[in-house]
N, C-alpha and C positions, 0 to 999 in steps of 0.2 A: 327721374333717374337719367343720366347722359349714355347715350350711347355711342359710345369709343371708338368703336369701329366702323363707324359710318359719319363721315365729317359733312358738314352741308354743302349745296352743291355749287357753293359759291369759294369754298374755303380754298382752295387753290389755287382758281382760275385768277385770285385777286392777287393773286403776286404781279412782281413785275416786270412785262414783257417785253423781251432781249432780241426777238429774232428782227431786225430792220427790213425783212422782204416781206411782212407779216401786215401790213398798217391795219386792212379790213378787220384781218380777226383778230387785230389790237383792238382797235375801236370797239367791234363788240362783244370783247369781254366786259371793258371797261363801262361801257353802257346799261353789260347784267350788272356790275359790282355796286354799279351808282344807286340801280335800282334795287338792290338787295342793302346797301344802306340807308336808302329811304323807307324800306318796310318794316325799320329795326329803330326808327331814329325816334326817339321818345317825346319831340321836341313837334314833331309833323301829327297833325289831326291823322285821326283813324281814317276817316275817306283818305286820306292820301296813299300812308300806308300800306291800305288793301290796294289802291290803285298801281301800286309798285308789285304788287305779288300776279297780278293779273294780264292777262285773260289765264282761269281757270277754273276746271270741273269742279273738281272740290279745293276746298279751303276749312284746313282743320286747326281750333282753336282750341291749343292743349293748357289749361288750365290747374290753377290750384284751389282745390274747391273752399276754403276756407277763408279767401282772399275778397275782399268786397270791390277793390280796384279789379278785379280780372271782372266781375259780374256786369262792371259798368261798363267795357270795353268790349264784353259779348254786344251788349243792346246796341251798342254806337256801331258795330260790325253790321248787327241786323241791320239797324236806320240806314247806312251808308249803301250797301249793296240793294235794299231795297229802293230807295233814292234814286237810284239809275237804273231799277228796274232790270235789274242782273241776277237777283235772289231767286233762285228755281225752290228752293226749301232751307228750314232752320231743322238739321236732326242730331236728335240729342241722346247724350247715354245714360239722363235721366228718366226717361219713360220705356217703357219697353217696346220692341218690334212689333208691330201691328196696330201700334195708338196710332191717329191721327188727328190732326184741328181741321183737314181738309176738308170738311161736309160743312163746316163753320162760316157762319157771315163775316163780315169786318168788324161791321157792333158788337160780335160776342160780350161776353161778361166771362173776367175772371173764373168765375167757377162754371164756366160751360169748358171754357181750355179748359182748365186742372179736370174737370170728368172725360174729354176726349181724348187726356193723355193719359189717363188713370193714376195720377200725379200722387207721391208718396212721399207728402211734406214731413214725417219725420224722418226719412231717409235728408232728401234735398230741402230744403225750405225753398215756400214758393217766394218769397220774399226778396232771394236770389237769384231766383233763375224768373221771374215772373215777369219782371220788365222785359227782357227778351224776347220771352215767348210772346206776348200779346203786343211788342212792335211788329211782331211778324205777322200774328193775327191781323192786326191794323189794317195791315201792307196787302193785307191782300195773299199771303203766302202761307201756306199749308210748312205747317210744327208735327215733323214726327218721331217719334218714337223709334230709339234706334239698337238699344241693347237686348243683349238675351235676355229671352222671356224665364223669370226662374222656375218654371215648369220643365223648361231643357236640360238645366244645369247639370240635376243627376246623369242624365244621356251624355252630358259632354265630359265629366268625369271621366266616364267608362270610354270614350272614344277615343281609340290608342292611332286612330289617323292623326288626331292634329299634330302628335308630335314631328310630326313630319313636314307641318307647317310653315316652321320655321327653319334658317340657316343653324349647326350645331351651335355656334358661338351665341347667337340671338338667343337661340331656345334657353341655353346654361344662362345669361344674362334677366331673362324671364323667369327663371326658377329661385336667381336669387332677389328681384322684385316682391316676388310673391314669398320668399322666406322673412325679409326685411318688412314686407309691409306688411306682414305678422306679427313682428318684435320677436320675430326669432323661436318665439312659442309654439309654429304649428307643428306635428309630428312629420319625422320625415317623410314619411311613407307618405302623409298626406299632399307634399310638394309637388309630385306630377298633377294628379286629379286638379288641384285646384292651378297648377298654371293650365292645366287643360282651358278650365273653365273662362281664363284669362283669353286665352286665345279665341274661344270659341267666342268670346262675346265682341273682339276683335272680327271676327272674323260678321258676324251678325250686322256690325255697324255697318262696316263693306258693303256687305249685299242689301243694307238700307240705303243709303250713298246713291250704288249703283240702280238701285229703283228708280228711284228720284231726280237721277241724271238729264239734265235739257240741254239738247245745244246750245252754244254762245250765252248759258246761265254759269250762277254759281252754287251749288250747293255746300250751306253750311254747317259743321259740324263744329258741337260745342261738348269738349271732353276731358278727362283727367290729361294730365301731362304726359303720362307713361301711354293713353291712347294715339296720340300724337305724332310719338316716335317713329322716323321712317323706317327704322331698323328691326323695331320688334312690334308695334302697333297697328293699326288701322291701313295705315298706307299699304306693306307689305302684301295685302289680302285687296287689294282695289288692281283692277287689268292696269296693264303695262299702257293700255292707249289712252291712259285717263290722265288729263295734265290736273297733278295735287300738290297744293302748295299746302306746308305746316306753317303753324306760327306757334311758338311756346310762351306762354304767359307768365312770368319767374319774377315772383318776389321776391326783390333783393339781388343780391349779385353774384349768387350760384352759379356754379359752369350748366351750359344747357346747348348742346352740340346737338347736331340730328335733325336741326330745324331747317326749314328756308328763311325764318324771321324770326328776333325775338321782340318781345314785348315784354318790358322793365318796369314793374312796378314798386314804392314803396316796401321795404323789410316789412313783416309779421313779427310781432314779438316774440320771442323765445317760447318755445310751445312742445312741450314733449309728449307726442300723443302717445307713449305705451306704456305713461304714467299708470292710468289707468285698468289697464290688462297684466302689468306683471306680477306672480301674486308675492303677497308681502311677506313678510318675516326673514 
């Protein structure tokens, strides 16, 4: 989902600059602009890419999970930042808060990661996210686990703080996420509880992120698209001192605002996931 009201932080500064007493902070806008289209340009290797988005804490890679171009462009993220030995951690909203690969050698096996993540292939196939996880394994870098644990979830329902979480406009833009990525089927009553749940688990990734934090590293995060969002996601819930660049992973040529970077993948065939849930007759 694009978020409207938060334009990225390059969208403006790349007009074009009128003031002739201005040169220096002509030059360095034009030098952020170059490099914000080089973290976007479809045509430049992933190491470059990320090289354009960086030096930064975090780096969130907001994904469509059904997309097998985005899955290959996570591991080339991992390969790349671990390469230059920048990579502080790979955490993901596939396993929950408290997993780790960190106790793990570099030879692991496959299924020593999938138990230290407590990995739930009919959720996510490891198939997908497994070349990732075990380049980081490889590398030398601890894989963890970054969403709410669903033993919280009921807790986060009932918790009338997170409403307060969000900006009004973000919060109403999250309620209709969580209405839409329903198919419109859930009861109303049940719209706050479950964007509670949204936020909370937002808010979880955060405070995995922020664990995990090394100076002069990068910590990766690899997540839905709507985690992503600097306006109602993951960012929002990370300290003000933390330099976080997004990058959106969009299949096809959807609007996708709210990022530092997009990355263009390939359309998906025509797919209507509420085929399935809306009831017939």
């Amino acid at each position: 989902m694009a978020a409207p009201f938060f334009p990225s932080s390059t969208a403006g500064a790349c007009r074009p600059l009128r003031h002739a007493l201005m040169p220096m902070l002509a030059a360095l806008v034009l030098a952020g602009c170059a490099a914000g289209g080089r973290a976007s340009d479809p045509r430049a290797p992933v190491a470059e890419r990320i090289e354009a988005l960086l030096p930064a804490d975090v780096l969130v890679l907001g994904e469509q999970h059904d997309a097998p171009e985005h899955h290959a462009l996570e591991r080339e993220a991992v390969e790349a930042l671990a390469a230059r030995g920048r990579l502080a951690a790979l955490a993901m909203e596939m396993a929950e808060e408290g997993r780790s690969t960190a106790k793990l050698p570099a030879s692991a096996t496959e299924a020593q990661a999938r138990a230290a993540l407590g990995w739930d292939a009919k959720a996510w196939p490891w198939e997908d996210y497994g070349p990732a996880v075990m380049a980081a394994v490889r590398a030398g870098v601890p894989v963890l686990g970054a969403n709410l644990p669903r033993a919280r979830m009921k807790d986060a329902m009932a918790d009338v703080s997170l409403d307060a979480q969000l900006a009004p406009e973000a919060l109403a833009a999250q309620r209709s996420a969580v209405r839409d990525g329903h198919c419109g089927l859930l009861p109303e009553s049940q719209i706050e509880p479950m964007t509670r749940i949204q936020i909370a688990r937002d808010r979880a990734m955060a405070q995995a992120l922020v664990k995990a934090r090394e100076p002069g590293r990068t910590v990766l995060l690899v997540a839905g698209g709507g985690h992503a969002e600097r306006a109602l996601g993951v960012p929002q819930h990370l300290p003000t001192d933390l330099v976080v660049r997004t990058v959106r992973l969009a299949a096809g040529e959807g609007e996708a605002r709210g990022f530092d970077a997009v990355w263009r993948t390939p359309a998906m065939p025509p797919r209507d996931y509420c085929a399935g849930v809306r009831p017939k007759g």
